[in-house]
C-alpha positions as CSV (number, residue, x, y, z in Angstrom):
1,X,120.6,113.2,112.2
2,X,117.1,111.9,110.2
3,X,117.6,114.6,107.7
4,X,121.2,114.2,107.2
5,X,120.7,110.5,106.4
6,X,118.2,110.7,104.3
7,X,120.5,113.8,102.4
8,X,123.5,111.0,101.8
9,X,120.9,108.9,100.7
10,X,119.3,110.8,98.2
11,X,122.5,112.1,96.5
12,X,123.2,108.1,96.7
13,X,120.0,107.6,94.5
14,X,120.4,110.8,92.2
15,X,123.6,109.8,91.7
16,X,123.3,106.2,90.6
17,X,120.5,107.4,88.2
18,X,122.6,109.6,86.5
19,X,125.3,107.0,86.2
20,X,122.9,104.8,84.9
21,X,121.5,107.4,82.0
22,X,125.0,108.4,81.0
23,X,125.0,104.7,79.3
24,X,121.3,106.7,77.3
25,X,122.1,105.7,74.1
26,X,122.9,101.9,75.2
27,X,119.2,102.4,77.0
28,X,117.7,103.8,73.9
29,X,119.5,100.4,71.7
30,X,118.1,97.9,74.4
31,X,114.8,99.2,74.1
32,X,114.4,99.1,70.5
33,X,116.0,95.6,70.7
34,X,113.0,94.6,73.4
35,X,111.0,96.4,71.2
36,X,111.4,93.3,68.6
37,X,111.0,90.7,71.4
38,X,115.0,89.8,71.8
39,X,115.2,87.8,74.7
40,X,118.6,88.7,75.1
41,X,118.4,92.1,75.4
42,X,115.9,91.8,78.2
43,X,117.9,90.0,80.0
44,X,120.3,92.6,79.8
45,X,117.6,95.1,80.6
46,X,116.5,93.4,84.2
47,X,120.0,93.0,84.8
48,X,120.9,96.7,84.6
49,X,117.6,98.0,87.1
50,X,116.7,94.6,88.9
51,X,118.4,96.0,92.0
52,X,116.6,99.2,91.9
53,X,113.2,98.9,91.3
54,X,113.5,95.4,94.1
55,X,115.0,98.3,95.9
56,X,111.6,100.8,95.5
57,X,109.5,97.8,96.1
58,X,110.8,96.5,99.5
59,X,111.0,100.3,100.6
60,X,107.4,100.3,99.8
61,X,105.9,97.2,100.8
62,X,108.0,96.5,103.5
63,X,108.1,92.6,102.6
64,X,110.9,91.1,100.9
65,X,108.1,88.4,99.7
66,X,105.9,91.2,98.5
67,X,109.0,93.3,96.9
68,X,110.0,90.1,94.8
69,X,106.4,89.6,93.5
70,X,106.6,93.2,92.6
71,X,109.4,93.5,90.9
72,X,108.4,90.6,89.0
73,X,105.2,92.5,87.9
74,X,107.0,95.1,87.3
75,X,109.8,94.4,84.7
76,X,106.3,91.7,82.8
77,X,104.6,95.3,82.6
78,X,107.9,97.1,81.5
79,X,108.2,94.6,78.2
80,X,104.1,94.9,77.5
81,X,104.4,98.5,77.8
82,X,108.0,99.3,76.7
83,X,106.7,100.4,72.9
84,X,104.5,103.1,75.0
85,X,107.6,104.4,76.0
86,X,108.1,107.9,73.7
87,X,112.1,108.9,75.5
88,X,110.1,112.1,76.8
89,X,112.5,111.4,80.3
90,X,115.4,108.7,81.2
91,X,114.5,105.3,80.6
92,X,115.3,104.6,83.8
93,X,113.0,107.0,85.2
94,X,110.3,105.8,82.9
95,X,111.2,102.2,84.8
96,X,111.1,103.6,88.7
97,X,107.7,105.5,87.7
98,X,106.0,102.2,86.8
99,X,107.4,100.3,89.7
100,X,106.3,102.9,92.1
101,X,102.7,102.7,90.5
102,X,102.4,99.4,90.5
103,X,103.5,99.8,94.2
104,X,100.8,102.0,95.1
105,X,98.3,99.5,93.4
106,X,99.6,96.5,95.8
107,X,99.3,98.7,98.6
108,X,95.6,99.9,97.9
109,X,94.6,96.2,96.9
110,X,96.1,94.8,100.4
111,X,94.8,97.4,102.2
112,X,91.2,96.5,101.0
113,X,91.9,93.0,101.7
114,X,93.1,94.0,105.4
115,X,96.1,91.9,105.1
116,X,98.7,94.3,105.0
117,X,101.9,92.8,107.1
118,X,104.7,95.1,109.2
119,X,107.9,94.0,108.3
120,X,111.7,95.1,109.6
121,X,113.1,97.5,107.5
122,X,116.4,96.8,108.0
123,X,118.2,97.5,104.5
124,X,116.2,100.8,104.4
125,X,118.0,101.9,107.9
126,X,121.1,100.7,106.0
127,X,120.0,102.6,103.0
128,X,119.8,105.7,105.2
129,X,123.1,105.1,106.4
130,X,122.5,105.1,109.8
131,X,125.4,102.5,110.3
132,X,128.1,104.8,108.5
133,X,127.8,108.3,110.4
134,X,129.3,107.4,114.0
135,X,128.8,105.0,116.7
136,X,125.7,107.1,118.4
137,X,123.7,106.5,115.3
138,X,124.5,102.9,114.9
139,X,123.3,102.4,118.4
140,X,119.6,104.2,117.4
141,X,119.6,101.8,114.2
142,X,117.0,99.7,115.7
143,X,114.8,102.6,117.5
144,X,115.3,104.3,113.9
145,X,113.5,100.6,112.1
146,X,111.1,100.8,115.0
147,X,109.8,104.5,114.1
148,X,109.5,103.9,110.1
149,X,107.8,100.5,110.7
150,X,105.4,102.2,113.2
151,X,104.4,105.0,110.9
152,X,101.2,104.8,109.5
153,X,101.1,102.9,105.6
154,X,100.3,106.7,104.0
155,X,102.9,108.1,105.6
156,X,105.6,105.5,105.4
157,X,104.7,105.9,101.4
158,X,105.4,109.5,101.1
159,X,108.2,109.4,103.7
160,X,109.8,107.0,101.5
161,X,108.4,108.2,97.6
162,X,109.9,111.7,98.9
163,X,112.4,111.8,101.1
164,X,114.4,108.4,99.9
165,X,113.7,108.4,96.2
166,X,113.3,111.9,95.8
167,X,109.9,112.5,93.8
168,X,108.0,116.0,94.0
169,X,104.9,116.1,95.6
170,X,103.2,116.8,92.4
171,X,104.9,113.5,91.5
172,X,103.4,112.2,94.6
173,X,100.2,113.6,94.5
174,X,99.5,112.2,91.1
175,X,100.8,108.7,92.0
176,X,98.8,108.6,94.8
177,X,95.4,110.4,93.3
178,X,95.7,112.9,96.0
179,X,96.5,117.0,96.7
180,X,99.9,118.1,96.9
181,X,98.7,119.5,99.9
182,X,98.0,116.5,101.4
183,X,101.4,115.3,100.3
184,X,102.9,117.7,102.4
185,X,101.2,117.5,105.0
186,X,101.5,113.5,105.8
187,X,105.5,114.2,105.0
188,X,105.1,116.6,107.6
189,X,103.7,114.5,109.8
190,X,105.6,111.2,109.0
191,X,109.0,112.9,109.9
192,X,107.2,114.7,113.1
193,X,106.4,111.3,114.2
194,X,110.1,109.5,113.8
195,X,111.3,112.7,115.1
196,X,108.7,112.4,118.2
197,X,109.9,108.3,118.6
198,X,113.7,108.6,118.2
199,X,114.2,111.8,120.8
200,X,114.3,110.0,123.6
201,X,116.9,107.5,122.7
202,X,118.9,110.5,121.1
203,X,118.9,112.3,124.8
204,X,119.4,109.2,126.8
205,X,122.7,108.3,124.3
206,X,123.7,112.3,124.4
207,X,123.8,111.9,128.1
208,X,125.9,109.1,128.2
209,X,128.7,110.5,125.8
C-alpha cells in the first residue's frame, strides 16, 4: 500500500515538472526578463512554482509557518541568484534544488537551536493519496500521519527528498553533506519503520473486511 502511494505520487510530481518545462522557452524569456529586474515578470515567475516549492517546504519542515517563511527565502534567493543560473537542467529543477537546500539549512539551524516542532502532515498523506485508493486506506490515513510524523527528522528528510520528490541518493547525499550509503540506509530504515507502525492497523482492518 506505502509503496504504491508513494508510486502515484511520484509520477504526479514527474509529471507536473515536465508540464511545467514544456513551457522552456517561456522559462528561459522570464528569466532573462528577471534578469533585468522586471517586476512583472517575477511576479509571473512566483506565480508559476509558488505551489511547488511551498509544497517541498511544508513536506520538509513540517510547519505550514516554517514552509511560508521558506518559500519566502526561497524565491528572494531565486531573483539574487537567478543570473548564476547557466540552463545546464530545467529551470524548474534549478528552482526545487535551491528550495530543498535552503530546506536542509533551516533544518540544521533549528536543530542546533533545539526547537524543532512536530507538526500534522496532513496534505502530505493527501499528497500520497491515501484518501483516493479505497476505503481501507482512508481509514489508516491518520495511523499513516502518525508514522511519518514519528520518524526521526533524518529520516523523514530522505523519506520525503526520495521517495516523494524523487531525487537520487547522490542528489541526496550531496544535499545533505553525507554518503550515498548513508542515504540508503536511513531510506531503508525510514520506510522499515512506517512499515513496522502501520502493520497493525493494516491486520486489524484486513480482519474486519
Amino acid at each position: 500500500m506505502l509503496q504504491a502511494a508513494i508510486r502515484l505520487n511520484k509520477n504526479k510530481n514527474v509529471f507536473q515538472a515536465k508540464k511545467n518545462d514544456e513551457s522552456g522557452s517561456i522559462d528561459w524569456e522570464l528569466v532573462q526578463r528577471c534578469r533585468k529586474g522586471e517586476r512583472k515578470a517575477q511576479y509571473e515567475l512566483y506565480q508559476l512554482y509558488k505551489d511547488r516549492v511551498f509544497n517541498i517546504a511544508y513536506r520538509m519542515a513540517n510547519s505550514q509557518q516554517d514552509a511560508e517563511d521558506i518559500t519566502q527565502m526561497a524565491f528572494v534567493r531565486v531573483f539574487q541568484k537567478i543570473d548564476s543560473f547557466r540552463g545546464d537542467s530545467a529551470f524548474s529543477s534549478w528552482v526545487y534544488r535551491l528550495t530543498v537546500n535552503i530546506c536542509i539549512n533551516h533544518f540544521r539551524r533549528e536543530k542546533r537551536k533545539k526547537e524543532l516542532v512536530v507538526h500534522e502532515l496532513s496534505e502530505l498523506a493527501t499528497n500520497l493519496k491515501i484518501l483516493k485508493t479505497n476505503e481501507q486506506t482512508s481509514k489508516m490515513k491518520p495511523f499513516l500521519e502518525k508514522a511519518i510524523r514519528a520518524l526521526p527528522a533524518g529520516y523523514r528528510m530522505i523519506f520525503v527528498l526520495y521517495d516523494i520528490e524523487g531525487y537520487k541518493h547522490e542528489e541526496i547525499a550531496e544535499m545533505m553533506n553525507i554518503s550515498e550509503g548513508t542515504s540508503k540506509s536511513q531510506l531503508h530504515k525510514a520506510r522499515k519503520e512506517l512499515k513496522q507502525y502501520l502493520e497493525p492497523y493494516l491486520a486489524m482492518y484486513q480482519s474486519l473486511a
